[in-house]
N, C-alpha and C positions, 0 to 999 in steps of 0.2 A: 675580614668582612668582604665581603663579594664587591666587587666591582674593578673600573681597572685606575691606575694612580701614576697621577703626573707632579712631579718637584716640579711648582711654580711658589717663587718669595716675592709676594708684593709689600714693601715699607714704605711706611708712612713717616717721616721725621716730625715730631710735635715742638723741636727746637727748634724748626727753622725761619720759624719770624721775628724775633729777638733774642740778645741774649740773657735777658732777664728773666724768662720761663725758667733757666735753671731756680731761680728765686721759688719756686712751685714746693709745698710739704713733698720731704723723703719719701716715696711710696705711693707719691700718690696714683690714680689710674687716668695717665693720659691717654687719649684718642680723639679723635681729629675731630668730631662732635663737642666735645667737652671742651677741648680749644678755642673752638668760634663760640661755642656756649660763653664762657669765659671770656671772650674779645668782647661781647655783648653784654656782661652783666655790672650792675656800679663798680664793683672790684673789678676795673679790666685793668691788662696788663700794663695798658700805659700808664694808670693810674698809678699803681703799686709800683711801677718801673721808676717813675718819677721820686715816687714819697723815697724808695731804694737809694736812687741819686743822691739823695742830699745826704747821706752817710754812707754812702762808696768813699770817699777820699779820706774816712776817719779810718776806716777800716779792712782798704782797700789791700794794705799789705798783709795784713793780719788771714788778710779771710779765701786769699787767692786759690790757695790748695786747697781749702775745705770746701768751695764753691766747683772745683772741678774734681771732686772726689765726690758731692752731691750729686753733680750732674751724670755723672757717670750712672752713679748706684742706679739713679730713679730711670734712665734710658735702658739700665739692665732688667730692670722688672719691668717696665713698658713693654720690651717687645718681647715676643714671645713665638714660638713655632707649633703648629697645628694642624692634624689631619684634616679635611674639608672631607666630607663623602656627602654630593648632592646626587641623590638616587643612581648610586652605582658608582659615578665617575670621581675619584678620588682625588683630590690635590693636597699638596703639601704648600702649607702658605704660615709664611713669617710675618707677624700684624701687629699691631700696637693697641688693637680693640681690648677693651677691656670687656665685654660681654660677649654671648653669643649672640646676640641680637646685634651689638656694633661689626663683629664680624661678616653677620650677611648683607649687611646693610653695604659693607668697604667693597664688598667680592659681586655686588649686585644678587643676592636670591632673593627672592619674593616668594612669600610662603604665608598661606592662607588658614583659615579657620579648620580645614578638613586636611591640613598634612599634618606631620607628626617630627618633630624638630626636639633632639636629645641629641645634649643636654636642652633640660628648657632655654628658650629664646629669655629669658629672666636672669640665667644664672652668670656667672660670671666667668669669664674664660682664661683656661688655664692650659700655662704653656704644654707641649707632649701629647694633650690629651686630644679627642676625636670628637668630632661634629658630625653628625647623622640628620638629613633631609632624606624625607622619604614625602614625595607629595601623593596625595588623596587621588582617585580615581574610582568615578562612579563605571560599576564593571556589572555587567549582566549575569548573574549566578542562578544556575536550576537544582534545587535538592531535592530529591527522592520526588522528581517529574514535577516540583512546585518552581514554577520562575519571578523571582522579583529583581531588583536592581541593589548591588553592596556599596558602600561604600571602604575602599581598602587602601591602605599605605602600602604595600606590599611591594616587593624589588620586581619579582616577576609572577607568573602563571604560578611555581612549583612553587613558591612560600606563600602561596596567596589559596590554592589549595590545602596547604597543610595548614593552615589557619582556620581555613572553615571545614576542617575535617571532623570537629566536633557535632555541625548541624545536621548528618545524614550519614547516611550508607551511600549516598550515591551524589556527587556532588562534583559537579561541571562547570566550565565557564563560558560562557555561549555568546559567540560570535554575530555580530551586527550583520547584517547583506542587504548590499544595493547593489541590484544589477549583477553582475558576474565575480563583485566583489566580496568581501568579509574583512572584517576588522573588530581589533577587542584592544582596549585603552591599557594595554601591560602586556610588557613583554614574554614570551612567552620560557624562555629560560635565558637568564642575564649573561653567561657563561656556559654554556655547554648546546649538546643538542639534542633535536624533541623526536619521536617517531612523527609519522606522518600514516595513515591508519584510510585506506581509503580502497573501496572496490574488491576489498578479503585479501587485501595487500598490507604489509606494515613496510613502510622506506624507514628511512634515515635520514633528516637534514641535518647537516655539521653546527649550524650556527640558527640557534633558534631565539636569537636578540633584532631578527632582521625584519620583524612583521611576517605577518600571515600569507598575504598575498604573496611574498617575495619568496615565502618557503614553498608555497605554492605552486609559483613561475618553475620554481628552482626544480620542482620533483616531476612541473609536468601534468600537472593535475587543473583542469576544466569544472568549473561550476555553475550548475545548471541553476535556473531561476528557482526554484523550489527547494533545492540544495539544503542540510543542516550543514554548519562548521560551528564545534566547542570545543574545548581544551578539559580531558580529567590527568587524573595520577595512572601511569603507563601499567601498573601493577592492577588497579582496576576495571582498565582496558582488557586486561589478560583472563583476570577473573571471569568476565563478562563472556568474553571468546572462547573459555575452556567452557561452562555452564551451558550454550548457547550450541553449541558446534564441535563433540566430541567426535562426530564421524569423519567430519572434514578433517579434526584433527591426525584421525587415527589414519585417513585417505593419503593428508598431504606426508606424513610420518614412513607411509611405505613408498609413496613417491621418489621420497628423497634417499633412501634405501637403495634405490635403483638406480641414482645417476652416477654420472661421471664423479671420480674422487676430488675432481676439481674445482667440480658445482657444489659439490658436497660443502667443501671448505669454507667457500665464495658464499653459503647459506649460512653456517658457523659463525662466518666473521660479521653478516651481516645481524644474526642474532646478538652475536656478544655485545656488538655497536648501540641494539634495542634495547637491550636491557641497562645498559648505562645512563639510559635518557629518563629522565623521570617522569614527564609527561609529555603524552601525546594526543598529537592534532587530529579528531578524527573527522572527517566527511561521510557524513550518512548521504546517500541518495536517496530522492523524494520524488514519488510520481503519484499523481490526480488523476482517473481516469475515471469514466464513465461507464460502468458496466451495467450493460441489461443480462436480464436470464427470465426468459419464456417456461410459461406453463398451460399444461394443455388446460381448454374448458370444453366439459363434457356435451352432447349436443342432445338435444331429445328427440323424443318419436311420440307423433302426432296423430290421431286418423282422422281421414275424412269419410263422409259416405257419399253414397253413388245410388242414388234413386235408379237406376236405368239396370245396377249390376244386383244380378242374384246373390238373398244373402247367405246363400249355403257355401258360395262359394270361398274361395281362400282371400286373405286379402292380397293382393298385389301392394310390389314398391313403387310409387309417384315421384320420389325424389330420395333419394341415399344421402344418408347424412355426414358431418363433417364434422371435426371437431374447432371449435375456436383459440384463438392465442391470448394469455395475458399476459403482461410486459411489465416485468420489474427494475425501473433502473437506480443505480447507486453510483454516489461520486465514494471512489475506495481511494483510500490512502497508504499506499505501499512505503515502506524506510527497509530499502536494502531486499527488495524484493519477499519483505517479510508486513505484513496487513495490519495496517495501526488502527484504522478507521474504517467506519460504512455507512454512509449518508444517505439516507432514501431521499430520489431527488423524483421520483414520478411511478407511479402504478396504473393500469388498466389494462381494461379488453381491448388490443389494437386490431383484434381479426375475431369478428359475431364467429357465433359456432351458426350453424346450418343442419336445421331441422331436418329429422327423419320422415317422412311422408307417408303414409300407407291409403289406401283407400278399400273401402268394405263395403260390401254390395246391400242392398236393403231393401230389394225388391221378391216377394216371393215368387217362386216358383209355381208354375200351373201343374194342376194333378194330371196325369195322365189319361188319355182318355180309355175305356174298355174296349181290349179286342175283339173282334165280331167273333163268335161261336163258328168252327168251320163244318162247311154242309156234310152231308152225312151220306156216303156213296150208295146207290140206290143195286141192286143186284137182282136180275128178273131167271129166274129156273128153267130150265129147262123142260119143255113139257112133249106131249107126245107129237108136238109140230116138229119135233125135232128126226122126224120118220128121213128126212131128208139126208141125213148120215152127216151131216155139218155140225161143225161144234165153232166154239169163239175162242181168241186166244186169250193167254194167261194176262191174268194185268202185272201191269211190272212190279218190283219188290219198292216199298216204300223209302225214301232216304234214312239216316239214321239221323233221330231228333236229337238236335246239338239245344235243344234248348232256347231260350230267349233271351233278350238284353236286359241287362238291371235296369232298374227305374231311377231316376235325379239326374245328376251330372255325366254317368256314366251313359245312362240311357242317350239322352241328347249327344254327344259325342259319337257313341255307336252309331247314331241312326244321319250323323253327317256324315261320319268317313264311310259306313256301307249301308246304308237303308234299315241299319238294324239286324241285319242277314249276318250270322256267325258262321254260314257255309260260304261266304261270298270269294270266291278265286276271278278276278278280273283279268287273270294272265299278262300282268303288267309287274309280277314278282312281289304284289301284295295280298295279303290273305285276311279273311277274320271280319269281326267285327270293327277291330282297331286298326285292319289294314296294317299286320304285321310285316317288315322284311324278313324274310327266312336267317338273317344273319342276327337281326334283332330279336328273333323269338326265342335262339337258341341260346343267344347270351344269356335272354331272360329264364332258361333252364326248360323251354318248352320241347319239344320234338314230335317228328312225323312235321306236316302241314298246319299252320294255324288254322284254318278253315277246319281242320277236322276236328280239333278240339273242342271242348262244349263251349256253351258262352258263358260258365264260370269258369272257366279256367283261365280262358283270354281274358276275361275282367281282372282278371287276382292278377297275372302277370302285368298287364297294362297297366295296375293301381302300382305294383310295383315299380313298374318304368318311370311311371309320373314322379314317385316319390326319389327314385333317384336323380333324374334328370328334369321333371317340372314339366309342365304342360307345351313346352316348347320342340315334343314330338308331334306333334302334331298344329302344325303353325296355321295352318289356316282356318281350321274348325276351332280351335281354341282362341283367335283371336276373333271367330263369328261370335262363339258361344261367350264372348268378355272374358274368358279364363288369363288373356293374354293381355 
């Protein structure tokens, strides 16, 4: 049986207040209780000692041998030799108890309603044989993610696991924490040593009977206020870690491939050491944190009107729009950099979207007025006053009719940058109706001079420009005309 074992004989002598106690039945079961019981009851010894007296001298010679071959016998079955194992620690002890219960009672254990004491504390105690105290310990148990509180006799962690290996697949002993500490009321192996399971690390502590914290100190390992620490079976640690983590495995496998034959070894002996240990200590790391994550909100578009702006015109933008933020935050709960939890801790618009603007003119436009009929050239003949041998000269050759400005938007426009005039050359390197630049016209696919082209043709190219560039060719009559 586990534990470790000290030869300690503590005796009791139940002879040594008179010699009359030999007088006591063959057999029978003395112990130092039963003694004072005995001093105390009408049959006490001095009574019986006395009534003894007065036939001592008749009998005195006769009975000498038989009275110390009595006392012998019954001091021979009186004492007796016995294992002691009070949760682990093993003594050997020589007693005169005739029960288990006088046993613990001589050796001081105290042992309550929730420990487990075999042979029963009832029975009677017999020399050779073994005494088992195992006291009760209310211990923290989680099966298959459910946690209540057990209570267990158990030596350590590793029997107290395979005890409750019946209630789950997955079955841990979960450590207390206050402050940077942890603690769990049973040791965690009585004799041997535990892994230690921490940060995708597995150690080794030699001696896993020394408490948690001390295995703890011993490896080097810090715990943070959030921190888990449990205790399973080192086998279902591995489980866990092969199901969980095949690529790291397969990662750290070629790793190790690659080192020194030294490290190699030094990895070997450090496994061989892990798998000897039955169970291990693991620390999960625990982090709380706040995360928001933004999404956009879409913005709209609005129009207003404009009494003052024509409505044939396009609309213009008053103000460009934006889009708004909304804010999602969550308290996340990470174990090992891996996401246990997501707590909606707050939602909204933290930034308004910002409206699109447009404005649309609603004003009509005036018809145009009728151009006046042009006068009609008057030509007078030449008659026989012409005896004079005089004649008049030729009238010149008329321009060639480019034609006239469209009528709406275009019109207006033509009739700011040039009066209307589709022949108009100012000699300031502008031409046309639209007051073409010669580098501008050509882009626009025109050639020759714009003035000489008709005033469809400058319309179409100028409707063109507009549409690629916008009315902000022409900046100043566009923003007379509100285009701009």
């Amino acid at each position: 049986m586990p534990g470790t074992h000290d030869d300690w004989t503590r005796v009791k002598n139940p002879f040594h207040r008179t010699a009359d106690a030999a007088g006591a039945p063959e057999g029978a079961d003395i112990t130092p209780d039963t003694t004072e019981t005995l001093a105390e009851s009408p049959q006490s010894p001095a009574t019986t000692t006395a009534h003894r007296r007065r036939r001592w001298p008749l009998v005195a010679g006769a009975t000498t041998v038989v009275l110390l071959a009595t006392g012998a016998v019954a001091y021979g079955q009186a004492r007796k030799t016995v294992e002691l194992d009070v949760d682990g620690q093993i003594t050997t002890v020589t007693t005169f108890a005739g029960s288990v219960e006088g046993l613990l009672a001589e050796q001081d254990v105290a042992v309550g309603d929730r420990d487990l004491v075999v042979p029963d504390v009832d029975s009677a105690l017999r020399g050779g044989g073994d005494v088992v105290v195992r006291y009760g310990r209310e211990v923290p148990v989680q099966v298959d993610g459910s946690q209540s509180s057990v209570w267990l006799t158990s030596l350590d962690a590793d029997e107290a696991l395979t005890t409750l290996a019946s209630r789950g697949s997955d079955v841990r002993l979960v450590a207390s924490r206050s402050g940077e500490r942890a603690s769990l009321p049973i040791r965690l192996d009585a004799d041997g040593p535990v892994n230690v399971v921490v940060d995708g690390e597995t150690k080794v502590a030699p001696d896993g009977s020394i408490g948690i914290d001390a295995i703890l100190d011993q490896q080097g390992v810090q715990l943070g206020e959030l921190d888990r620490v449990h205790v399973e079976k080192t086998e279902q640690v591995e489980a866990a870690q092969a199901a969980a983590a095949p690529a790291e495995e397969a990662a750290a496998a070629d790793a190790a491939a690659t080192e020194e034959p030294a490290a190699v070894a030094t990895s070997e002996d450090t496994e061989a050491a892990a798998d000897a240990a039955p169970v291990s200590l693991v620390v999960q790391r625990v982090k709380v944190e706040e995360v928001a994550t933004d999404a956009a909100v879409p913005f709209e578009t609005v129009t207003e009107e404009d009494a003052d702006r024509f409505k044939d015109l396009d609309p213009v933008v008053k103000q460009e729009g934006a889009e708004g933020v909304h804010t999602t935050v969550h308290r996340v709960t990470t174990v090992d950099g891996v996401e246990e939890s997501r707590e909606l801790v707050s939602e909204g618009v933290t930034t308004p979207p910002v409206n699109k603007i447009l404005v649309q003119g609603t004003k009509e436009r005036p018809k145009p007025e009728p151009k006046p009929a042009a006068p009609q050239r008057s030509s007078s003949s030449s008659s026989g006053g012409s005896s004079s041998g005089g004649s008049s000269a030729p009238a010149p050759a008329p321009a060639a009719d480019l034609g006239s400005a469209p009528a709406g938007v275009w019109s207006a426009l033509a009739q700011c940058e040039s009066g209307g005039n589709p022949a108009t050359n100012t000699g300031n390197g502008y031409y046309g109706l639209y007051q073409f630049s010669l580098p501008t016209w050509r882009a626009m696919g025109g050639s020759g001079l714009p003035s000489e082209a008709s005033a469809a043709e400058q319309t179409q190219r100028a409707q063109a420009l507009q549409a690629r560039s916008g009315w902000g060719q022409w900046p100043a009559c566009a923003r007379k005309l509100g285009l701009l």
